[in-house]
Every structure is written in structure tokens, then in C-alpha cells.
C-alpha positions as CSV (number, residue, x, y, z in Angstrom):
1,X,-17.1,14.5,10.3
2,X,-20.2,16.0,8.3
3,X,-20.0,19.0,10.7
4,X,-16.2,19.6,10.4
5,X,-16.8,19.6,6.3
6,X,-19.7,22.4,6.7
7,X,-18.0,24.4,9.2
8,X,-14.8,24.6,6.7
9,X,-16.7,25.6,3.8
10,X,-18.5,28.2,5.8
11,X,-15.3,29.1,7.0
12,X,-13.7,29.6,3.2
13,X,-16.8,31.3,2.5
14,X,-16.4,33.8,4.9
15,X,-13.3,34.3,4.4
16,X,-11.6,32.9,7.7
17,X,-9.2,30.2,8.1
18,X,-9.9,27.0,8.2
19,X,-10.6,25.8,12.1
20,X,-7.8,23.2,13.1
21,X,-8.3,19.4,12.9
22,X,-9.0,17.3,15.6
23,X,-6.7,14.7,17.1
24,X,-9.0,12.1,15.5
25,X,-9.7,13.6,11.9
26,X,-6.0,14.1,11.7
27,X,-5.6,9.9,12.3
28,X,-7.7,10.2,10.1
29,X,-5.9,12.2,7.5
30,X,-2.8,10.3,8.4
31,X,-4.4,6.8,7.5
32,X,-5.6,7.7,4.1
33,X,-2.1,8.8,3.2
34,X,-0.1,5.8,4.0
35,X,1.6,4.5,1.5
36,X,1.0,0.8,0.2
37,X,1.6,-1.1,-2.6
38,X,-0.6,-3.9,-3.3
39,X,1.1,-7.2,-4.6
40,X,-1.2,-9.9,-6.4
41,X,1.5,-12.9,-5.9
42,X,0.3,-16.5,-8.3
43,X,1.0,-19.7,-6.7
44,X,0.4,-19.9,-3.0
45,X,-1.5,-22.5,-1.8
46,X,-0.7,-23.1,1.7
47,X,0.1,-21.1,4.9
48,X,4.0,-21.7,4.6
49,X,3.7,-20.1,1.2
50,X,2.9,-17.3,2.8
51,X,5.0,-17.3,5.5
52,X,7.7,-17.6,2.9
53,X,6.7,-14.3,0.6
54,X,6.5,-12.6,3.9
55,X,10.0,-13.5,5.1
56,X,11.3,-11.9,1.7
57,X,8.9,-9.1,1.4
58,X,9.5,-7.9,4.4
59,X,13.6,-7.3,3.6
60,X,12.9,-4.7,1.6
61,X,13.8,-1.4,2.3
62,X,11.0,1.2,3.6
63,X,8.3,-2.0,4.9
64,X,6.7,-1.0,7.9
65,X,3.8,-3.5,7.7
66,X,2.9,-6.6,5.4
67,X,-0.1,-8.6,4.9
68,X,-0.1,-11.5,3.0
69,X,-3.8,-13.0,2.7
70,X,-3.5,-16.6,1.1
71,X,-7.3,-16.7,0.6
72,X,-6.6,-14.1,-1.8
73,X,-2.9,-14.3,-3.1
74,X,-2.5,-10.4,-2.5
75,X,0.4,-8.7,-0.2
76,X,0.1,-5.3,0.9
77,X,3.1,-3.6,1.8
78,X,2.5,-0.6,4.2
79,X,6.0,1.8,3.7
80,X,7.7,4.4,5.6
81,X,6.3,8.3,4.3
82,X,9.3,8.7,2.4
83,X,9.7,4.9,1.1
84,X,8.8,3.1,-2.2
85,X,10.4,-0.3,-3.4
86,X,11.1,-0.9,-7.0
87,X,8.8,-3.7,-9.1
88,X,12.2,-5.3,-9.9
89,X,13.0,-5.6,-5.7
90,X,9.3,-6.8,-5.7
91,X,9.6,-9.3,-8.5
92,X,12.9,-10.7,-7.3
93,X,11.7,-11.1,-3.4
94,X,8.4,-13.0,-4.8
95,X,10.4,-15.2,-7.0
96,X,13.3,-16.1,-4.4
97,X,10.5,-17.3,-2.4
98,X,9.3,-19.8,-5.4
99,X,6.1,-17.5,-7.1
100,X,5.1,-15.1,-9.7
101,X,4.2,-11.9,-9.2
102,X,1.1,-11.1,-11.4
103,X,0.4,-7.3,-10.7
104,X,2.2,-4.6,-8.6
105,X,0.2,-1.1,-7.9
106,X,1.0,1.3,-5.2
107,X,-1.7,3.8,-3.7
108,X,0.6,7.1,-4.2
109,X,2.6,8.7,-7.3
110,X,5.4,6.6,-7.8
111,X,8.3,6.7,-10.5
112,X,7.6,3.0,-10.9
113,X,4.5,2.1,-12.7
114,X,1.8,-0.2,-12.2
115,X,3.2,-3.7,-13.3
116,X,0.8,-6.6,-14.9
117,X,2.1,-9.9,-15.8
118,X,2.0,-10.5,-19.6
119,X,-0.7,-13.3,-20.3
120,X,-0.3,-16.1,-22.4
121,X,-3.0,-16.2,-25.4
């Protein structure tokens, strides 16, 4: 990968075009662009928990792939290019399946913005 980053900048340097990517660096590229939004979920404490979040998280419109990790009490949500899924879909999946969503963030520009449960002091 070093050598493809050196031969573009010597490339731009002298004034050619950048060479094309490789089957693999575009994977690459492709991988680092997919869209997820991360989901820390309170309250699951058992494998069925998780199961359950899933069934409901995974209704939503754009889901390509989910994760749930229980260990961790985060979702991922892997979405189609041209998806994104409202907090308020988030929030309402979550809490049909009996938890609390504590914090929503998505890895790409989004009109929705990154949610954090209010704590109480």
C-alpha cells in the first residue's frame, strides 16, 4: 500500500494521472466507506436480549448487516450506500424490544445527529 501512496504523489508531482487502483485497494476503499451507525443499547444481559434488539434492528429500512455484541451492549448497523435510519426508528426498535438506547452515532454525514441519552445528576 506504501508503494501505491508514493507512486501517486510522484505521479501528481509530475503532473500525470493518478495510476488506477487495484482490485484489492479498491475493497479497500469500498470498506472504509460503509456506512454504520453505532448503537450503545442499556440493559442487556443475556443472549436472548440480544437476539431480541436484533429481530427489531434489523426491520429497519437500509440494514444490510447487524452486530449486536452483549459483552459490550453496542449494535452496529451496516446500511445500504444510499441508506440511513432515523434516531427516532432507532430509539423506537430498541425500546419495542424492552431497552434504552444510550447513544446513536453513525460513521458518515448524516441529517440526523449524534444522540446521547440525558443523565440523571
Amino acid at each position: 500500500m506504501k508503494a501505491f501512496g508514493t507512486t501517486v504523489l510522484l505521479a501528481f508531482a509530475l503532473g500525470a494521472a493518478a495510476p488506477a487502483l487495484s482490485a484489492q485497494e479498491e475493497s479497500t476503499v469500498r470498506e472504509d466507506s460503509t456506512r454504520q451507525i453505532e448503537v450503545t443499547i442499556l440493559g442487556m444481559s443475556c443472549p436472548f436480549c440480544a437476539y431480541g434488539v436484533e429481530q427489531k434492528l434489523k426491520r429497519l429500512d437500509g440494514v444490510e448487516a447487524l452486530d449486536v455484541v452483549l459483552e459490550t451492549g453496542i449494535a452496529t448497523l451496516t446500511l445500504r450506500d444510499d441508506a440511513d435510519a432515523s434516531n427516532e426508528a432507532i430509539i423506537d426498535a430498541v425500546e419495542d424490544a424492552g431497552f434504552e438506547v444510550a447513544k446513536i452515532e453513525r460513521n458518515f454525514e448524516s441529517e440526523y445527529p449524534v444522540f446521547e441519552r440525558a443523565t440523571d445528576t
